[in-house]
C-alpha positions in Angstrom: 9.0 4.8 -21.5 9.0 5.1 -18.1 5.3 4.7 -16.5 4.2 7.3 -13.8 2.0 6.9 -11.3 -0.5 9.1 -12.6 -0.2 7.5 -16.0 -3.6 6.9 -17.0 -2.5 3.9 -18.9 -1.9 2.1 -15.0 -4.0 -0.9 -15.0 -6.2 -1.2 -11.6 -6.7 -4.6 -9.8 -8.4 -6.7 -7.6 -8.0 -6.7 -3.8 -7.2 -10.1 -2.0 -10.9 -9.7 -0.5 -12.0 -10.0 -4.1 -10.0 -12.7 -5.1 -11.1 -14.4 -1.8 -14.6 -14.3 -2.9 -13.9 -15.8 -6.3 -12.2 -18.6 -5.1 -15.1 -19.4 -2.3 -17.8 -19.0 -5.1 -16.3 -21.4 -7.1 -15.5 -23.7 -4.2 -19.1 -23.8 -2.7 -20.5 -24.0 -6.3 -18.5 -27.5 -6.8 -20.1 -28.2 -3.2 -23.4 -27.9 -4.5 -22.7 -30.4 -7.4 -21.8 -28.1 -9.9 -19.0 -28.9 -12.6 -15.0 -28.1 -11.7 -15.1 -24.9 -13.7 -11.6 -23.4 -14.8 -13.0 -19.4 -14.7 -15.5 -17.5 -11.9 -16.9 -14.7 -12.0 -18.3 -12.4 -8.8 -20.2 -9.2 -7.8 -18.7 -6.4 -6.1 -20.2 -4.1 -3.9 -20.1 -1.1 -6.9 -21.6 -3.5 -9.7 -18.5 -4.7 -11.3 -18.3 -8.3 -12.3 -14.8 -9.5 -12.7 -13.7 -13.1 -13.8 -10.9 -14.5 -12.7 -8.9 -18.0 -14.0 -8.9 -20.4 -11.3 -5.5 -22.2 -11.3 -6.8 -25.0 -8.8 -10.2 -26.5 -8.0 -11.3 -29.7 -6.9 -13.6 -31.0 -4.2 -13.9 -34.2 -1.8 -16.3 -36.2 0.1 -17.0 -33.1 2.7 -15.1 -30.2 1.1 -14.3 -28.4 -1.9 -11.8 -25.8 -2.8 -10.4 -23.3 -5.5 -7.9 -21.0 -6.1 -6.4 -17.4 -8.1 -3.8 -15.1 -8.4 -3.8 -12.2 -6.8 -3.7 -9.1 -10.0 -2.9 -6.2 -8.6 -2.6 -4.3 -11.5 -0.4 -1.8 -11.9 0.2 -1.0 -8.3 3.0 -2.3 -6.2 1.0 -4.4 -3.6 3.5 -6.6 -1.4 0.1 -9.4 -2.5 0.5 -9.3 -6.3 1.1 -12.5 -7.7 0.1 -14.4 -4.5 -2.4 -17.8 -4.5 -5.3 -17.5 -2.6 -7.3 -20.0 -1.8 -11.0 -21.1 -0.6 -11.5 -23.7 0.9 -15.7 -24.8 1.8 -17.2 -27.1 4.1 -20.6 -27.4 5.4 -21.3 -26.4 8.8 -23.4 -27.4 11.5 -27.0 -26.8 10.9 -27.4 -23.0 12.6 -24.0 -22.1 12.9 -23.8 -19.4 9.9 -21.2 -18.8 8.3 -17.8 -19.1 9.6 -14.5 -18.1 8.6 -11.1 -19.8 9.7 -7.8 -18.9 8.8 -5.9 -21.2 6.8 -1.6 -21.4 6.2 -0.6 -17.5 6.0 -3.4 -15.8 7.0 -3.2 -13.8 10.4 -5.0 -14.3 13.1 -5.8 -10.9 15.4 -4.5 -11.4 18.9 -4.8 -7.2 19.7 -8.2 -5.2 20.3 -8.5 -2.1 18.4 -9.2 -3.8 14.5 -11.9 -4.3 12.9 -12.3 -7.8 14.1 -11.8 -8.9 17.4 -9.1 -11.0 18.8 -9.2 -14.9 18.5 -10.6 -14.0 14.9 -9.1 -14.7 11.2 -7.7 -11.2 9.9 -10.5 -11.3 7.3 -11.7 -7.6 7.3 -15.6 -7.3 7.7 -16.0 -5.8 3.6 -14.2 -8.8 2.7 -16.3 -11.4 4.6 -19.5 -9.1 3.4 -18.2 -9.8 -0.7 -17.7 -13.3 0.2 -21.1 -14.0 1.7 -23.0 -12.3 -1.2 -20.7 -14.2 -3.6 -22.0 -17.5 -1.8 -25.5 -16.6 -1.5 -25.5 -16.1 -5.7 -24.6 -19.8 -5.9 -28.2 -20.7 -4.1 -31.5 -21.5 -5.6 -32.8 -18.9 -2.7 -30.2 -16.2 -1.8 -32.3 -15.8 1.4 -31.5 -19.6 2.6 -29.4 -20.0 5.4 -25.8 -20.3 5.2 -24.4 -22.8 7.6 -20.6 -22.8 6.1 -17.5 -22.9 7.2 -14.7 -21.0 4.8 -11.2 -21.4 4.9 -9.1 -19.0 3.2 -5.0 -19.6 3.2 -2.7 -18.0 1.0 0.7 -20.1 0.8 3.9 -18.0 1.2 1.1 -15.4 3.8 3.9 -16.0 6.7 6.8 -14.2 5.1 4.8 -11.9 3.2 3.5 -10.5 6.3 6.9 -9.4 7.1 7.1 -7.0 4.6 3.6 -5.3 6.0 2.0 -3.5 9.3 0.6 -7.0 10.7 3.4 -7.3 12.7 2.8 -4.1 14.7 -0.8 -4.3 14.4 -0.5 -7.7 16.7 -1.5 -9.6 13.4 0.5 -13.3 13.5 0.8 -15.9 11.6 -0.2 -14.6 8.4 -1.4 -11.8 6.0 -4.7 -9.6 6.1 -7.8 -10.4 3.7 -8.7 -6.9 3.1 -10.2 -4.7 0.5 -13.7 -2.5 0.5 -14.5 -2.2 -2.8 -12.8 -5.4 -4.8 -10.8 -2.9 -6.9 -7.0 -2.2 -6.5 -6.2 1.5 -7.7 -2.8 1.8 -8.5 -0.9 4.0 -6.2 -4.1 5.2 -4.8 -2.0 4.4 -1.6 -5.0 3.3 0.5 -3.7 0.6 1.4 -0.8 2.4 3.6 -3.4 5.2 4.9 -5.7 2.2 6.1 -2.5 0.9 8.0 -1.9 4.2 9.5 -4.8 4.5 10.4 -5.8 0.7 11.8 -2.1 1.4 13.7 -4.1 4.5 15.7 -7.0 2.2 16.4 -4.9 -0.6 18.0 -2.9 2.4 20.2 -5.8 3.7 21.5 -7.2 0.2 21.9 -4.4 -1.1 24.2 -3.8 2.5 25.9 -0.4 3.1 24.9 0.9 6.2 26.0 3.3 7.4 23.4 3.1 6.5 19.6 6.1 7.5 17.3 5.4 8.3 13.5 8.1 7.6 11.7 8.7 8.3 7.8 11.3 5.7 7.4 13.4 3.0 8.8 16.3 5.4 9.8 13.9 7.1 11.9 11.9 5.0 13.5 15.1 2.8 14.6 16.1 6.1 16.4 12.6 7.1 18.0 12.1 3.3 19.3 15.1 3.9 20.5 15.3 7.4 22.4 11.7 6.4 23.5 12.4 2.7 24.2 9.1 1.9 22.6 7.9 -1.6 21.3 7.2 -2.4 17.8 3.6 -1.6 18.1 3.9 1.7 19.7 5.3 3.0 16.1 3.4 3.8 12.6 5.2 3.5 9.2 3.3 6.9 8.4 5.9 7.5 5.2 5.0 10.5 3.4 1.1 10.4 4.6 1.5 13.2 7.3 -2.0 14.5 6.8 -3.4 10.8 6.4 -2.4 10.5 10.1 -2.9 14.0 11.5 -6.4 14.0 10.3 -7.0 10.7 11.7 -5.5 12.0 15.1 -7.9 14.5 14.9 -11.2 12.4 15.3 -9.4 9.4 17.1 -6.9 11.5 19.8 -3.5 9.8 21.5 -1.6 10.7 24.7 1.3 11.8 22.7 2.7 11.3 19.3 6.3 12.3 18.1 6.8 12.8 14.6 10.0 11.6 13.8 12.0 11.5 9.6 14.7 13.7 8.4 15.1 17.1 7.7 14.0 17.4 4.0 10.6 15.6 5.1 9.9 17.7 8.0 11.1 21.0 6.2 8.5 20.1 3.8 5.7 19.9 6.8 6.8 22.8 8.1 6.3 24.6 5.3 2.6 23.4 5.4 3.0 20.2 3.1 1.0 17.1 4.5 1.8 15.1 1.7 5.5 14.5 1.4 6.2 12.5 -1.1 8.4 14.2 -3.8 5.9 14.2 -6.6 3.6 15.7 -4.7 5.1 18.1 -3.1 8.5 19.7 -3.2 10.7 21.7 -0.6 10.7 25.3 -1.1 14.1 26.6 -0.9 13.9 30.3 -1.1 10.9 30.2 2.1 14.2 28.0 3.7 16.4 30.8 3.1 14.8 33.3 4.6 14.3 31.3 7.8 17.9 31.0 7.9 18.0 35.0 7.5 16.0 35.2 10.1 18.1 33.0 12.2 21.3 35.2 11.6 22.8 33.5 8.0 24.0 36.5 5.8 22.5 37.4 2.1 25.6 35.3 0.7 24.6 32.3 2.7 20.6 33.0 1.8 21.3 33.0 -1.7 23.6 29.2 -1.4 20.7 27.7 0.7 18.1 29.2 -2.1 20.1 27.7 -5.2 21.1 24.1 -3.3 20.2 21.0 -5.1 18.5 19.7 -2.0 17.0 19.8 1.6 20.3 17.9 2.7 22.8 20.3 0.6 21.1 23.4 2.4 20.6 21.9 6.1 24.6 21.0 5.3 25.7 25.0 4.5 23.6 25.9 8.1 25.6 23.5 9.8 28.5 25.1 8.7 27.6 28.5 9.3 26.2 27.4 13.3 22.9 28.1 11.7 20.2 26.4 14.0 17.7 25.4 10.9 17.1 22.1 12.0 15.6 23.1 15.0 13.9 26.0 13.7 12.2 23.7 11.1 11.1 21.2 13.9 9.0 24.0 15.6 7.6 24.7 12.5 6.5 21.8 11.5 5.3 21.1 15.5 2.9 23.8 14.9 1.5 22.7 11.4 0.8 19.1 13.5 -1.0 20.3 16.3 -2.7 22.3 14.4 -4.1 19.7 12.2 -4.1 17.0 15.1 -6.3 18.7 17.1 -6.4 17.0 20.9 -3.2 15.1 20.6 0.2 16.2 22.1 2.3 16.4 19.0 6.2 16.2 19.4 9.1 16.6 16.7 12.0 14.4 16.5 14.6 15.3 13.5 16.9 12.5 12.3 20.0 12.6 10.4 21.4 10.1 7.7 23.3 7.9 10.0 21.1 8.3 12.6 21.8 11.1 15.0 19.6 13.2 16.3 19.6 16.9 14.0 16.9 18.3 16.7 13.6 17.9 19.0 10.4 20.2 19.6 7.8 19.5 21.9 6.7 19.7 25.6 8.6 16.3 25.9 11.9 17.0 24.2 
């Protein structure tokens, strides 16, 4: 049988952050002149105490260094499966600890993220786990820690393709990221923390416009019609409200909301989620905008009994029913009115790309 994402039988994870950790424990144990162990255990932040199987660990005259696999669990993380690795060095006496970026993890080059440019991408809760994982190895957790910590992950490079890092001015490499430790399958945090560190970097570098897109198709088209750069556009998927709320606290010059009918018929109808599990389009509200943009009680009742978004927006186009723009001005004013401050703008897409319609003080 099929599992669901809701299925309570979906096994959680451990973040890369966590796995980081357990690898740097292990390494810096060996450093103090502990045995090569083949398991490691860590804390996280909410009391759990995982132990992971180290597939590498050795150590040298001024270095030592371990390694896991990245468990997801049950969720699809682009990460599952990956090797991290720690390598540990002493530092300088009253340097701290330091963290360096090792083959396939990024290196920020943008202001706006958590950590500054010229820095390894290893989020601030991750670095936090790591340090209290190395102070457990000490006699004293209170001594100082003058280390330097190298984390790579082999394969990081083209992994990063397939996340925000790119457009987040992230190169070289993937993120070390995670706040608890724990990976909650298709909690889809990971993609509302993008959305979200996407705003951060926007507002950081001043951009002017910012196009949220909920798929390729979409986003090709809005780049396009905007001519925007990579970095000017969010992958916001099917978290409408996960950005819109964010907009709210943390405003932008303008944002246009670009995806295809079905989507945006969904937010117009009040849906911030628009994933199809979560929420579905209603056909019969559909219907009677149509009625109330001329289509007759025959057309009404075909647009109530389609199969789909695309089936009805098809028997408007036939009719010269304007639907398409009718639902963008909808769905304008559910946006502003959960963005707040920011200029919101509607951009409708079709299937092979052209443009169905546009609402907004900019269209």
């Amino acid at each position: 049988m099929t599992r669901k994402p809701d299925d309570i039988r979906l096994r959680s994870g451990w973040t890369t952050g966590a796995c980081a950790a357990a690898a740097a424990r292990a390494a810096f144990g060996m450093l103090c002149g502990g045995p090569i162990p083949t398991k490691i255990g860590i804390i996280l932040p909410k009391g759990q105490c995982p132990v992971f199987d180290l597939i590498e660990a050795g150590r040298d005259t001024d270095c030592a260094w371990a390694a896991v696999v990245k468990d997801a669990g049950d969720d699809p993380d682009v990460t599952h499966g990956a090797t991290i690795r720690a390598t540990v060095r002493f530092g300088d006496a009253g340097t701290g600890l330091q963290f360096r970026a090792g083959k396939g993890v990024g290196m920020v080059t943008k202001p706006g993220l958590p950590i500054p440019p010229g820095q390894p991408a290893i989020n601030p809760k991750p670095r936090e786990i790591i340090e209290t994982n190395l102070r457990a190895v000490l006699i004293d957790p209170q001594d100082t820690l003058d280390l330097v910590v190298e984390i790579s992950i082999p394969g990081g490079e083209e992994l990063a393709r397939k996340t925000w890092n790119p457009r987040l001015g992230i190169i070289g490499g993937l993120s070390v990221l995670g706040t608890t430790g724990v990976v909650i399958p298709y909690s889809c945090s990971a993609w509302i923390h993008s959305i979200h560190r996407g705003i951060d970097v926007a507002r950081a570098n001043a951009m002017p416009h910012v196009a949220a897109a909920t798929g390729k198709t979409s986003e090709d088209v809005a780049r396009t019609l905007f001519n925007l750069p990579l970095e000017a556009t969010l992958d916001m998927g099917d978290f409408a409200g996960g950005m819109l709320k964010y907009l709210r606290r943390n405003p932008l010059p303008r944002v246009t909301i670009a995806g295809g009918f079905a989507k945006l018929a969904k937010l117009a109808q009040g849906n911030l989620d628009l994933h199809s599990s979560r929420s579905a389009l209603d056909l019969i509200r559909l219907a009677d905008l149509a009625g109330k943009l001329g289509a007759d009680p025959a057309l009404q009742d075909r647009i109530s009994g389609a199969n789909t978004g695309a089936e009805a927006l098809s028997l408007c186009l036939q009719a010269d029913v304007p639907i398409a723009q009718a639902v963008a001005r909808h769905a304008r004013d559910v946006a502003l009115a959960s963005a707040g401050a920011t200029p919101i703008d509607i951009l409708i897409v079709g299937r092979q790309g052209e443009i169905l319609a546009q609402a907004g003080d900019f269209a």
